[in-house]
C-alpha positions as CSV (number, residue, x, y, z in Angstrom):
1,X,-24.9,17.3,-13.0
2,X,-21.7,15.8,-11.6
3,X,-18.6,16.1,-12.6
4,X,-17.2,12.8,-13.5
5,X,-13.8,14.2,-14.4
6,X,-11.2,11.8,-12.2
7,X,-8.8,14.1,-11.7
8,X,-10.8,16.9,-10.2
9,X,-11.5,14.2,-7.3
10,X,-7.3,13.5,-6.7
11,X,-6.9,17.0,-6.5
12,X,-8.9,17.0,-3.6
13,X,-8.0,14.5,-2.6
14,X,-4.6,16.3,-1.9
15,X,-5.4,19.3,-0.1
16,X,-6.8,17.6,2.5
17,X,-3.4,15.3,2.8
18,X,-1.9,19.1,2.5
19,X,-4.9,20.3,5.2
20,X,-3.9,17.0,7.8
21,X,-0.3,17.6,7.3
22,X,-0.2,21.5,7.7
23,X,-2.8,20.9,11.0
24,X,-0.2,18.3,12.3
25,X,2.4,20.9,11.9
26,X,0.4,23.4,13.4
27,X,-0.4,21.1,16.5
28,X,3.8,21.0,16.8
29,X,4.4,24.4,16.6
30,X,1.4,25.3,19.0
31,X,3.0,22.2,21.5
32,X,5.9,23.6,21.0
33,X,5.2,27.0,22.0
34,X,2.5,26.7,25.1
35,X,4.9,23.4,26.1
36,X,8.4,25.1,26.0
37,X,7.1,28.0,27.5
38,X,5.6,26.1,30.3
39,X,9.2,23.7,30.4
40,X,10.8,27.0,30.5
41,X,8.7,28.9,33.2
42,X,9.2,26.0,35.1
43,X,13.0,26.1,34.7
44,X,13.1,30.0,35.9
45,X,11.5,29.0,38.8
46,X,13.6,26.2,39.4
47,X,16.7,28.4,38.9
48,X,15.6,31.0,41.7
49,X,14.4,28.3,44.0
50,X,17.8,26.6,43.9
51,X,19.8,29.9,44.5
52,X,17.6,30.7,47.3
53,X,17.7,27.5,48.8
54,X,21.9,27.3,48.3
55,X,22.0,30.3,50.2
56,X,19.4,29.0,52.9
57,X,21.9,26.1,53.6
58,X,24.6,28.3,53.5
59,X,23.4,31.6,56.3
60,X,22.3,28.1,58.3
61,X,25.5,26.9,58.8
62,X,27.3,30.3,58.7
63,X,24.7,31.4,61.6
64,X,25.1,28.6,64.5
65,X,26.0,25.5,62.3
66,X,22.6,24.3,62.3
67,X,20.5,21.8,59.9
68,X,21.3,24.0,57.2
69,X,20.3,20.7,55.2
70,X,16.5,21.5,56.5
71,X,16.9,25.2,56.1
72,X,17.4,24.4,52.1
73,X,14.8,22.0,51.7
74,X,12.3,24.1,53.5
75,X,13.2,27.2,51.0
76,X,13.0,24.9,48.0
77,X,9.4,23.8,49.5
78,X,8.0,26.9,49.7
79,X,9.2,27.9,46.5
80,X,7.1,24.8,44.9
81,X,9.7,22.3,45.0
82,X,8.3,19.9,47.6
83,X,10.8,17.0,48.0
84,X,8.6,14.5,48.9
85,X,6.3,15.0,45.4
86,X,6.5,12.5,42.9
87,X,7.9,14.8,40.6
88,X,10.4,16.6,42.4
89,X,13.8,15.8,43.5
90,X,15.6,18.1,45.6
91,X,19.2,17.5,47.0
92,X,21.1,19.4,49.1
93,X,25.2,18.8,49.5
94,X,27.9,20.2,51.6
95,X,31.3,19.9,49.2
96,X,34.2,18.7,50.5
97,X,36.8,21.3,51.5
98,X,39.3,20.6,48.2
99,X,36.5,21.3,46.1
100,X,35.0,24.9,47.7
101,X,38.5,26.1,47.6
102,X,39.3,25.0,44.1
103,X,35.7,27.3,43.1
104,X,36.3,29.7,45.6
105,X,40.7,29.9,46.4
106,X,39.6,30.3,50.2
107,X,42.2,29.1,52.8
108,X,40.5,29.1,56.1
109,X,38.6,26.1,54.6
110,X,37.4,25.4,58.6
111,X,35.4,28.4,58.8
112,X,34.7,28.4,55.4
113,X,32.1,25.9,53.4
114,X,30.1,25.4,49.7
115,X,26.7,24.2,49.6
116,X,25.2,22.6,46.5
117,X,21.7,22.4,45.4
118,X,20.2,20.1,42.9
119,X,16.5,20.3,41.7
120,X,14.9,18.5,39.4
121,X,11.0,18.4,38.4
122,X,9.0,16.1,35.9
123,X,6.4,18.8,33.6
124,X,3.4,17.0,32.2
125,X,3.1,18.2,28.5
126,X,-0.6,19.6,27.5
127,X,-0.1,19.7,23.7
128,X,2.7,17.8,23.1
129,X,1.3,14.7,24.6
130,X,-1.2,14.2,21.1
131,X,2.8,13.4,19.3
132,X,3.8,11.2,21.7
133,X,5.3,13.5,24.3
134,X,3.7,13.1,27.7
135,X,6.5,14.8,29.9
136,X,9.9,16.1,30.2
137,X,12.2,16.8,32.8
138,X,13.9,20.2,33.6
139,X,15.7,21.4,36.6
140,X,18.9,23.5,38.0
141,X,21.4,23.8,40.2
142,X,23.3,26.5,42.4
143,X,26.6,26.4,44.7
144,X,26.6,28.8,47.3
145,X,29.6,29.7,49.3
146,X,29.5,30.7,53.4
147,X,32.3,32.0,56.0
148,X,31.3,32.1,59.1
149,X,31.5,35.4,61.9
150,X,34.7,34.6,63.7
151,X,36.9,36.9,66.1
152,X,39.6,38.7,63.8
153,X,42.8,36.6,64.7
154,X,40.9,33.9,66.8
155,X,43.2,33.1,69.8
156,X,45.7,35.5,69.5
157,X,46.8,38.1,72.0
158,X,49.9,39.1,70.1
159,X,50.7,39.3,66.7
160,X,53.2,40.7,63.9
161,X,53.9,40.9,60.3
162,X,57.2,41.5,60.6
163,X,59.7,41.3,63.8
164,X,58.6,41.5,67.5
165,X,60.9,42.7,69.9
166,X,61.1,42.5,73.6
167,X,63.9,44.3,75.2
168,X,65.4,46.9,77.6
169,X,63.0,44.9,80.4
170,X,60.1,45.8,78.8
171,X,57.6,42.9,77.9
172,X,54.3,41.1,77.9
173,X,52.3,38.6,79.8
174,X,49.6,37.2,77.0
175,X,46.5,35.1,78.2
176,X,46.7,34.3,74.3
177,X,48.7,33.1,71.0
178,X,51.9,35.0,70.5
179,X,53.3,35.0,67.0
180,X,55.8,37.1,64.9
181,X,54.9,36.0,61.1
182,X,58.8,36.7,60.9
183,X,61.5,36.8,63.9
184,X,60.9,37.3,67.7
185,X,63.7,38.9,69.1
186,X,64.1,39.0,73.0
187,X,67.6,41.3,74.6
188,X,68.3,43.0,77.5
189,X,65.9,41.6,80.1
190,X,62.9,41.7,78.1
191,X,60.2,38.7,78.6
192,X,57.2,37.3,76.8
193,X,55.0,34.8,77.9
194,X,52.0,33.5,76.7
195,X,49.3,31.6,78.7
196,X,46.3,29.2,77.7
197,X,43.1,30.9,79.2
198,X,42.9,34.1,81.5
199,X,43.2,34.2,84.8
200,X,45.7,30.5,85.0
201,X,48.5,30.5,83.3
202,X,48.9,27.3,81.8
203,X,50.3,26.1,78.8
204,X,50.0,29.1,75.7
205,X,52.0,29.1,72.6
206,X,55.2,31.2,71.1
207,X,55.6,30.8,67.7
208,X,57.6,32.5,65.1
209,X,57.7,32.5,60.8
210,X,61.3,32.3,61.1
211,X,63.9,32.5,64.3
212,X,63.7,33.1,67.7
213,X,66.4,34.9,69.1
214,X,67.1,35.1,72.5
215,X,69.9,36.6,74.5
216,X,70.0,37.0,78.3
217,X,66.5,37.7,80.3
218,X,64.2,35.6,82.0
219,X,62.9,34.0,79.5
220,X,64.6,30.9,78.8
221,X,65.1,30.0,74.9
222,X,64.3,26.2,73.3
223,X,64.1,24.1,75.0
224,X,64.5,25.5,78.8
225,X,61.6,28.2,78.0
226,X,59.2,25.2,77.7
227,X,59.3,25.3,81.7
228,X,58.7,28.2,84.1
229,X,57.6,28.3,87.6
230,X,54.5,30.0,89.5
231,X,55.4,31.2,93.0
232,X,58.9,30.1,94.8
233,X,58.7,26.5,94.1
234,X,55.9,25.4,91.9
235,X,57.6,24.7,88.6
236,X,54.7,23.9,85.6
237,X,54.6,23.6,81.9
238,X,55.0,26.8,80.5
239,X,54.0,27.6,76.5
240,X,55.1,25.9,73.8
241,X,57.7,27.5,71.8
242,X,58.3,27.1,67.7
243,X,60.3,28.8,65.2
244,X,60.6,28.3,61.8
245,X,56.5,27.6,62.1
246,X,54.1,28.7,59.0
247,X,50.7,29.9,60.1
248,X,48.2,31.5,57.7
249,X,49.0,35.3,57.0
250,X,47.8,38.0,59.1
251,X,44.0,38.8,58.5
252,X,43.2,40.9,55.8
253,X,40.5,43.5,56.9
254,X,42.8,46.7,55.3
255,X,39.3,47.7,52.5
256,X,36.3,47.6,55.4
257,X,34.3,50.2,54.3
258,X,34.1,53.8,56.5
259,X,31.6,53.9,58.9
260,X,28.6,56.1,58.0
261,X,28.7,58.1,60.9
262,X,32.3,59.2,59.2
263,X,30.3,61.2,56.6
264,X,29.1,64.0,59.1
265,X,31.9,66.3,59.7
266,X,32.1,66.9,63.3
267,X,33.7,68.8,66.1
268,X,34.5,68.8,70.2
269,X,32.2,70.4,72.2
270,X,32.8,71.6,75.9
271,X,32.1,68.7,78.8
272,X,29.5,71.1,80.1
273,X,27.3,70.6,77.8
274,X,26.9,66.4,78.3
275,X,25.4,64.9,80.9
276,X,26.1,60.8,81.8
277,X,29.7,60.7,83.1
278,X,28.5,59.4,86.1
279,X,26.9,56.1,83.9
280,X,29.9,56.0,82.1
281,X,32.4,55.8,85.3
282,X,29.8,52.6,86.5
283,X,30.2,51.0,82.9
284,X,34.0,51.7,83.0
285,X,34.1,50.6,86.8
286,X,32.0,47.1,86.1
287,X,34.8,46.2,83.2
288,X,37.6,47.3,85.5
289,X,35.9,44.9,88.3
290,X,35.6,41.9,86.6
291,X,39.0,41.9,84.9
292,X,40.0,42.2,88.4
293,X,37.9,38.9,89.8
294,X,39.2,37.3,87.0
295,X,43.0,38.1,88.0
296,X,42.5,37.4,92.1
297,X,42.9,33.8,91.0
298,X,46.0,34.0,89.0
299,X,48.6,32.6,91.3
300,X,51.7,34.6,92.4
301,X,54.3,34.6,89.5
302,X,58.1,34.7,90.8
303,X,59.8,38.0,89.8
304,X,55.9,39.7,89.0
305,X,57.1,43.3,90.9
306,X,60.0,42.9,88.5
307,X,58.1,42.4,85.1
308,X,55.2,44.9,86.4
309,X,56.4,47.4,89.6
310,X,53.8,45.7,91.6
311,X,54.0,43.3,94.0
312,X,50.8,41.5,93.5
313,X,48.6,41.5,90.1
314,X,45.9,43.0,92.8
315,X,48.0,46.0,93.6
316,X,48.6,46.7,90.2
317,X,44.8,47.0,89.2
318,X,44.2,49.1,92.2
319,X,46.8,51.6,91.6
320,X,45.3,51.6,88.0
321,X,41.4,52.2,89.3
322,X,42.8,54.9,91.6
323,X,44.0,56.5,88.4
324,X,40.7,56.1,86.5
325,X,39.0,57.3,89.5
326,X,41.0,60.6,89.5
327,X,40.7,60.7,86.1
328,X,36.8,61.2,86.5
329,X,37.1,63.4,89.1
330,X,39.0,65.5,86.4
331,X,36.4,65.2,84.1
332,X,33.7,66.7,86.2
333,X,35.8,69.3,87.7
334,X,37.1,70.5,83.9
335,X,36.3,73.9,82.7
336,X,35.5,74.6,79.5
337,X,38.8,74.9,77.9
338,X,40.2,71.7,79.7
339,X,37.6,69.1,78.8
340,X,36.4,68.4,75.4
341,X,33.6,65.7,74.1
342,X,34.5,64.3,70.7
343,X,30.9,63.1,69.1
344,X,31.3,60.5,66.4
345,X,32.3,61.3,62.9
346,X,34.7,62.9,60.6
347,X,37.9,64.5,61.9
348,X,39.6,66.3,59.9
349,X,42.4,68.1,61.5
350,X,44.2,66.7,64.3
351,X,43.7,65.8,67.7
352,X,45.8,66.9,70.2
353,X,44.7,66.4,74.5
354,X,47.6,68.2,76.2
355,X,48.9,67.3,79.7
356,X,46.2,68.4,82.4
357,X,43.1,68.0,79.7
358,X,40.8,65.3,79.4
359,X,38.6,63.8,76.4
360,X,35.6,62.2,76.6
361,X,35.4,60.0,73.2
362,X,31.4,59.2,72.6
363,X,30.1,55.8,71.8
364,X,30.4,55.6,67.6
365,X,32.8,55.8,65.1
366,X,35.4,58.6,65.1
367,X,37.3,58.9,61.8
368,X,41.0,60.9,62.0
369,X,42.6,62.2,58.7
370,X,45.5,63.0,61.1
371,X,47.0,62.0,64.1
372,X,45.4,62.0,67.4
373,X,47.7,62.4,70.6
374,X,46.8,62.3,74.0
375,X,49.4,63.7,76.7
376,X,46.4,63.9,79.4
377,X,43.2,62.1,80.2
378,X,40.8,60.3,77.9
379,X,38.0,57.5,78.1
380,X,35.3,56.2,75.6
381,X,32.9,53.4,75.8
382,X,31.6,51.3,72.7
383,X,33.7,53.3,69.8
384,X,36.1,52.7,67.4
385,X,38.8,54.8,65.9
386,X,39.3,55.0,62.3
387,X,42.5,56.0,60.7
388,X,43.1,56.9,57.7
389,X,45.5,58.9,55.4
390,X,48.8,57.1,57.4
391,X,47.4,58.7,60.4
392,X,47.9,57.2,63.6
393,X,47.4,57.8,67.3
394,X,50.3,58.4,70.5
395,X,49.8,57.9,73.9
396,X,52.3,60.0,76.0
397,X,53.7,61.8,78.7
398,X,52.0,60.8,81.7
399,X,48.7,59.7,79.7
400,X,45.7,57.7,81.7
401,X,43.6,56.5,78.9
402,X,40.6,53.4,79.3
403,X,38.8,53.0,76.2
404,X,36.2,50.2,75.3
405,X,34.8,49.1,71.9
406,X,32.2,47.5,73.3
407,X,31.2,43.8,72.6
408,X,30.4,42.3,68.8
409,X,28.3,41.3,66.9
410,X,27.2,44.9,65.3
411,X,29.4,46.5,62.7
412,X,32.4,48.1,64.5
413,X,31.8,45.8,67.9
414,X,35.2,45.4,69.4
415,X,37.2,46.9,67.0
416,X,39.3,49.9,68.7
417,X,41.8,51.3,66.5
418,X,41.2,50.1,62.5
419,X,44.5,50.7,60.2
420,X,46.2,53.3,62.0
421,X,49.5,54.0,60.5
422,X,51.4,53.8,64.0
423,X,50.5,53.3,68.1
424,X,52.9,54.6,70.4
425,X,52.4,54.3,74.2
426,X,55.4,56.0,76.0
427,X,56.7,56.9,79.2
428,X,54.7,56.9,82.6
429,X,51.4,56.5,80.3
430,X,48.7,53.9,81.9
431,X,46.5,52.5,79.1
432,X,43.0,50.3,79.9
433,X,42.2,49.2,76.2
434,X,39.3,46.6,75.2
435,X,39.2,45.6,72.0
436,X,41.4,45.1,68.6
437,X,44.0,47.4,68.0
438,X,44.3,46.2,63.9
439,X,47.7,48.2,62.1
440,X,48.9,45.9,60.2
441,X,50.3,48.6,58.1
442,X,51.2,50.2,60.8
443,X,54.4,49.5,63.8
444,X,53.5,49.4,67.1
445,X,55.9,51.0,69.8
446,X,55.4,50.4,73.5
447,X,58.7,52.8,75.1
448,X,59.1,53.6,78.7
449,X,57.4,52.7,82.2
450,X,54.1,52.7,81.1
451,X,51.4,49.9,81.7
452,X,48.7,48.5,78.9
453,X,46.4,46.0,80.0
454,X,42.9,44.9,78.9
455,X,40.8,42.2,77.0
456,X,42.4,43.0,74.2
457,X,44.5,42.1,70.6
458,X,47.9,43.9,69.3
459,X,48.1,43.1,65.8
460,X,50.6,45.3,64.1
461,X,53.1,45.2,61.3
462,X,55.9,45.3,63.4
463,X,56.1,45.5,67.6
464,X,58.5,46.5,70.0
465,X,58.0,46.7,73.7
466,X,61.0,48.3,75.2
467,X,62.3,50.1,78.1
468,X,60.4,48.5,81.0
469,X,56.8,49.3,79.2
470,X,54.7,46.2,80.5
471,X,51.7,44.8,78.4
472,X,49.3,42.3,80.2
473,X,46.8,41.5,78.1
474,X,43.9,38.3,77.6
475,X,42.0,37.5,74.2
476,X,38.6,36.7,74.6
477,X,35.9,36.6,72.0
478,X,33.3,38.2,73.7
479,X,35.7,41.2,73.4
480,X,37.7,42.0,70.3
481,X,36.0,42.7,66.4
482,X,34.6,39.5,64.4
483,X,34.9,39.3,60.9
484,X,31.4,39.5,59.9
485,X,30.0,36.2,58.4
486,X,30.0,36.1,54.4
487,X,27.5,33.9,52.1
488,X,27.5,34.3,48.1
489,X,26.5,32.6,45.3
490,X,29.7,30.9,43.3
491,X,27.1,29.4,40.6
């Protein structure tokens, strides 16, 4: 009944070597598959838990400096990479400076920083363990990159591109850096002085990219100028003065995108029709004020009614709040055809506030396709002016203008004029201006016996403050536009 035929038993003997090995197979392929998907799924996750934890470390230390070490670690945990598992490893590194500019060719390497993540997680195999495979090890890395939110120009007052020229008696008093990038030129009377915090004046710094040139004045050339004297008799170091000094180029902010509220098209209404100058003339008084406290300290400088027609620095700003006060009065007294409100937005044509008018520039961004020139009154609080298209604004005649940007951190904070092609102040104008005034496309002029004073920068291609025209001006931070902090991914 059986068969007894030997070699019907080998051949089945052989398919179920051929059934064992094809099942072993199998098993590999099946490991393989549930196994490297899981290695792999795990590897995703560990690829988006690193980049989110780089850039953790990174807005840490971009924000306030704080343990952005913590702030990485804490993302990776919540992302299922808990450092203190047995099967994770988690580190976080700051780079050195050589290295994040070799991935990154940043040169403010003090504001700037790279943070590295590492992870790396031990899977347990479920198939792959029956060949001998109990676990494997998987894991990523990411690099982020962070710049921190910094005033535009930190420390300067003053600065150009290309000359800056003093001359004709006109000049500047700085609470701030002064630098030319190329030559400061100084003729005819003309003075410039810079000073280390507002109201003392006490120590500061001159610099220039190339020479210093100075011929007759008050301002005494290397190395007399390092010394000047407060009052009749009180001699103390004055700023210190280089040439032929290399400073990082001028701030490059020339692509910030246009403000939204630039893509409405807008137009001046009639004063009438507003209501709030009186909260504005408070706002406008209460900055006037305390630049005022802050200048009753500044000591009596020799020569001050010759560098600024006043006598005292206290005379000065009340002949200047007289003005602004008048300059109200205006305001609320205009008629229709004599006072305009400009809302935020596009401009399109240009701007032109004759002798005897008065503007009233609303808080927001104004954009100006063409110039804008104001021979009468105007005042703003918290805007900014946007030039584009060359455009550019002058400030003539008899002008009283006070203008705020208001106080960073928000997107246009402090900045007052952005790119404009030229600034011209001229004759008998009085100008209170907070805030950056950013052309460094664009030459500055400052011609005649006119005033500008304020919490403010000047950072132009080229300046030249001439014909008795007197800038006193202080940088503070609290004041003038910050360059927004930036945090990215390199890998």
């Amino acid at each position: 009944m059986f068969s007894k035929n030997p070699s019907h038993i080998h051949k089945r003997g052989q398919s179920l070597v051929f059934i064992a090995l094809g099942m072993a197979v199998f098993l590999g392929f099946v490991a393989l598959a549930i196994d490297g998907g899981h290695i792999l799924s795990v590897r995703r996750r560990a690829r988006a838990a690193a980049d989110e934890a780089a850039l953790a470390a990174a807005n840490a230390w971009a924000r306030d400096n704080s343990n952005w070490q913590t702030a990485a670690l804490n993302v990776a945990k919540n992302d299922g990479f808990d450092n203190d598992a047995d099967n994770v490893e988690v580190d976080v590194q700051q780079l050195d400076s050589a290295t994040c500019q070799e991935l990154t060719s940043d040169t403010a390497s003090a504001q700037c920083s790279c943070f590295q993540v590492s992870l790396k997680a031990q899977t347990t195999a479920i198939f792959a363990q029956f060949i001998g495979q109990d676990t494997s090890t998987t894991g990523a890395t990411a690099i982020s990159h962070a710049c921190k939110e910094v005033p535009l120009e930190d420390g300067y007052a003053i600065r150009s591109r290309d000359d800056l020229k003093v001359k004709n008696g006109g000049g500047a008093m700085a609470w701030g850096r002064v630098r030319s990038d190329s030559n400061i030129i100084r003729t005819e009377m003309g003075h410039l002085w810079s000073f280390q915090g507002f109201p003392f004046p006490f120590g500061g710094e001159i610099t220039a990219g190339e020479s210093i040139e100075c011929n007759g004045g008050f301002m005494f050339c290397n190395p007399m100028m390092n010394m000047m004297a407060i009052g009749p008799q009180v001699p103390i170091m004055g700023a210190a003065v280089y040439e032929n000094t290399p400073r990082p180029p001028m701030t490059a902010l020339a692509n910030l995108p246009k403000p939204e509220a630039c893509n409405t098209v807008a137009q001046p209404i009639s004063c009438s029709e507003i209501t709030g100058v009186d909260a504005m003339e408070a706002e406008m008084a209460a900055m006037m004020s305390d630049f005022m406290n802050a200048a009753s300290g500044m000591p009596n400088i020799s020569n001050f009614s010759g560098f600024t027609g006043s006598d005292s620095a206290s005379e000065m700003f009340n002949s200047f709040q007289g003005v602004m006060e008048g300059m109200f009065n205006d305001f609320r007294e205009g008629t229709d055809e004599a006072c305009k409100v400009y809302p935020p937005g596009q401009y399109n044509t240009a701007i032109r506030v004759n002798d005897g008018e008065a503007a009233i520039f609303l808080p927001g961004a104004h954009c100006f396709a063409q110039d804008v020139t104001i021979d009468g009154h105007a005042m703003g609080l918290n805007q900014t002016f946007y030039f584009e298209n060359g455009s550019g604004i002058t400030l003539g005649n008899r002008s009283t203008v006070a203008l705020d940007a208001g106080t960073p951190p928000f997107d246009w904070g402090g900045m007052l004029f952005y790119n404009p092609g030229h600034v011209t102040i001229s004759t008998e104008s009085g100008s209170m201006l907070v805030g950056s005034i950013y052309a460094p496309n664009g030459n500055c002029d400052l011609n005649g016996g006119g005033m500008m004073m304020g919490w403010s920068q000047l950072l132009c291609n080229q300046i030249t403050i001439r014909g008795g025209f007197q800038v006193m001006i202080a940088f503070d931070a609290d004041h003038v536009y910050h360059v927004p902090a930036r945090v990215d991914l390199v890998k």
